[in-house]
C-alpha positions, 0 to 999 in steps of 0.5 A: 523289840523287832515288832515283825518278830512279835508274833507267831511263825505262820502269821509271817505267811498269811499276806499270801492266804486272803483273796486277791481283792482283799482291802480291809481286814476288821478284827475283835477281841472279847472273852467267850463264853465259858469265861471263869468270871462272868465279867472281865475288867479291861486293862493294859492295852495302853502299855502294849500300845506303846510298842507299836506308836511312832516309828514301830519298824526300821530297816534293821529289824526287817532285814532281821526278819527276812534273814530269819524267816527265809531260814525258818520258813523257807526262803520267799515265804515272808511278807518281805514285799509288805513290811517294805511298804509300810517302811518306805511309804509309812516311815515305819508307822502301822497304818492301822485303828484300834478301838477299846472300851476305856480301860478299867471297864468292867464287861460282861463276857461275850461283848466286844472289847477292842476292834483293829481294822488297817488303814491301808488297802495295801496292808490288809494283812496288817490286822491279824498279823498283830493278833498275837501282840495286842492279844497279850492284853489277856494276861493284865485284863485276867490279873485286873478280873481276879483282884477286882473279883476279890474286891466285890467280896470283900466289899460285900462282906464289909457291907454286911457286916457294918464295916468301914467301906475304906477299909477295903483300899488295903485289904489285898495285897500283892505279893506276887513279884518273885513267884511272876515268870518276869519282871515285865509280867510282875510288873504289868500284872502287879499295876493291873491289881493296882487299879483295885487296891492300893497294897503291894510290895510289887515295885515294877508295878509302881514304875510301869503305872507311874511311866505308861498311865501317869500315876501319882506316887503319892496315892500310887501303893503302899506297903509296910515294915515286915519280917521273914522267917530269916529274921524271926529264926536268925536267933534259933528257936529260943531267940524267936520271942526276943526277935518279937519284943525288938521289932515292938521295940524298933518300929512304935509306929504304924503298921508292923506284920510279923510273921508268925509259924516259924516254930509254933503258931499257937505258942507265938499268939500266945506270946503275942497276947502276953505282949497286949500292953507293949502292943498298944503302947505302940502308935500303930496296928501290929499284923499277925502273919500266919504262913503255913497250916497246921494238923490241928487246924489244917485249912487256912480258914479254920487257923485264922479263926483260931487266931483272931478268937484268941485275940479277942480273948486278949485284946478285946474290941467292938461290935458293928452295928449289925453285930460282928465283932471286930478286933481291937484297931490296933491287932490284925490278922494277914493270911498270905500263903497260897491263896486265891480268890476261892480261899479268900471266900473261905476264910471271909465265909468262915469268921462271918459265920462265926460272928467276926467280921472280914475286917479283922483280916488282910490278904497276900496274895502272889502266884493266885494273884499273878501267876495262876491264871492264863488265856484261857481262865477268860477264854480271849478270843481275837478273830475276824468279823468282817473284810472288806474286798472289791469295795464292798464289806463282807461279814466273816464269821467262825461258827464250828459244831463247839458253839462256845467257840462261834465268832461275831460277824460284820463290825460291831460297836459295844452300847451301854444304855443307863439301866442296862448292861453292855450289849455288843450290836452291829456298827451301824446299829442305832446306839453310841459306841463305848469303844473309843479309837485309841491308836491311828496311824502310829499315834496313841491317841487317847490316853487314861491316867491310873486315877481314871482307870481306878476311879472307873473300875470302882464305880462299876465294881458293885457288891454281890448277891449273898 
């Protein structure tokens, strides 16, 4: 990666653009208001700070960027002058500081996440150039947001309902590796899912947790023996039912998913109940995995109640204590075809109002879970708030007639007082500050393991009102 590239064109201009006197330019990032989800889980600025630690530019790269720039832009527009300085005084290290708030951290919106002020008086410029770069923490934080949100409901669902709380650990699962742009994006979203859950069959997502946030492959993701419609119809349609008793008879322990709407939904329940007795022979859960709905049913809540009534009727189960029925241990039931977070409510709302309890289920979510999202779902906004010229600080501040878009002024720090939620205040306001420095001078100075970031983003995620 040549990190001078690594952001957008006009950037390569603006050294040019600040006052004359200009020595220190102070930035933050937040979601603003008007954010899909009232609060945002922060993750994967630790990756991304590896792209700029130690030595982040050479003499190649920049020799690159001038050639570059001097065709795209023009000759003699390109910070050539900089970028020079911090390679020969700097040894290529970014004399920059950045604060976050520990990753995992669940903030409400409007409330600063991250600020970034230079170093070097003669790099000033410095600050904002990287806007682009450490912005992309959007995509990881929105991932971590829509699989944290998926986790409240269920959870409360589980709480309602009687269920056992650890059930919630493998109720999500991602799914979404070929529907992802690229395998980066697959596999820095899938480890942002993974601070919720403990389900995927992302693997990239396993290698970049285990490399950038030290996770333990014994307690990292896990995943399971499933079918695909090429398995189940690789007989035809009158070979469906013997592709079934084979996978009993291949896999008699643990969990089994078995697709299930190759030719006809209703006919393979069926099939399945007729199995009950081959079924609980096996030392294990077999999943029933509809993919697609039908005329009779057409919303994946109203299919999913059908099923699991008629595994009830077949396999019989439990009652909680708070009277939700729950199917035999050994059955269940995954829906993973299209979802979001708002279809996941829906079946969940759906088998709760008809008396069985979201434990019967699990989910599978891809493009929902790693793809439909973008800047925008949480309004990520990096600006300048404060600069300081002639040696004295000066309060900046965007304040346009669309007041969802106004911008903090001066520098700022995020307290967080026992009883009460994050609130974001100036920094020399009394209060401790949540943001802890990170990055200084080329050197990641604060590092979390994926542990502390799960155990963190657990204790702070909380049930919902029903």
């Amino acid at each position: 990666m040549n990190l001078i590239l690594s952001t957008d064109s006009y950037k390569l201009t603006h050294h040019a653009m600040y006052a004359p006197d200009t020595e220190f330019v102070y930035s933050y990032f937040e979601a603003r208001k008007g954010a899909k989800y009232d609060h945002t889980v922060f993750f994967g600025l630790q990756y991304l700070l590896e792209g700029l630690a130690g030595t982040a530019v050479t003499q190649a790269d920049l020799d690159e960027a001038t050639a570059l720039s001097d065709v795209h832009l023009g000759p003699g527009l390109f910070n050539q002058a900089g970028w020079q300085y911090i390679i020969d005084v700097h040894g290529g290290r970014l004399p920059l500081e950045i604060r976050a708030v520990p990753e995992g951290s669940r903030i409400p919106i409007n409330n600063v996440m991250m600020t970034v002020v230079n170093t070097d008086p003669e790099c000033f410029w410095l600050t904002n150039f990287l806007e682009s770069y450490l912005t992309h923490v959007w995509y990881p934080s929105t991932v971590a947001t829509i699989s944290n949100e998926v986790k409240r409901d269920l959870a409360t669902y589980l709480n309602i309902q009687g269920s056992d709380p650890e059930t919630i650990n493998f109720m999500l699962h991602d799914f979404g590796y070929r529907g992802a742009t690229t395998d980066e994006a697959a596999a820095i979203g899938g480890a942002a899912h993974l601070i919720n859950f403990m389900g995927t069959d992302t693997l990239p997502a396993m290698s970049l947790a285990m490399k950038y946030y030290d996770a333990d492959l014994d307690s990292l993701a896990f995943s399971v023996p499933a079918s695909e419609h090429s398995v189940m119809t690789a007989q035809g349609r009158a070979g469906e039912y013997d592709v079934l008793d084979q996978l009993i008879t291949n896999y008699p322990n643990g969990i089994l998913s078995v697709v299930a709407d190759s030719y006809d939904i209703y006919a393979f329940v069926n099939e399945v109940v007729a199995r009950k007795e081959q079924i609980l022979a096996r030392d294990g859960r077999f999943v029933v995995r509809p993919d697609s709905i039908t005329a009779k049913h057409d919303t994946p809540e109203g299919l999913m109640l059908w099923i699991v009534e008629t595994l009830w009727d077949g396999f019989g189960g439990t009652t909680t204590d708070t009277g939700f029925r729950v199917l035999n241990d050994q059955i269940r039931v995954l829906w993973g075809d299209g979802i979001d977070p708002a279809g996941i409510r829906h079946i969940a709302y759906h088998l709760h109002s008809n008396g069985f309890a979201v434990a019967n289920t699990v989910y599978g979510m891809g493009g929902g879970l790693l793809q439909r999202c973008d800047r925008d779902t949480q309004r990520f906004a990096f600006k300048c708030s404060a600069q300081r010229r002639g040696g004295e600080w000066y309060d900046v501040q965007k304040s346009p007639l669309d007041a969802s878009k106004t911008s903090k002024a001066g520098r700022l720090k995020l307290i967080h007082r026992v009883g009460e939620t994050h609130r974001t205040i100036p920094l020399d306001a009394e209060g401790d500050d949540t943001l802890r420095l990170v990055f200084r001078n080329g050197d990641v100075v604060s590092r979390q393991t994926l542990s502390e970031v799960r155990e963190r983003a657990s204790i702070e995620t909380g049930y919902r009102d029903m």
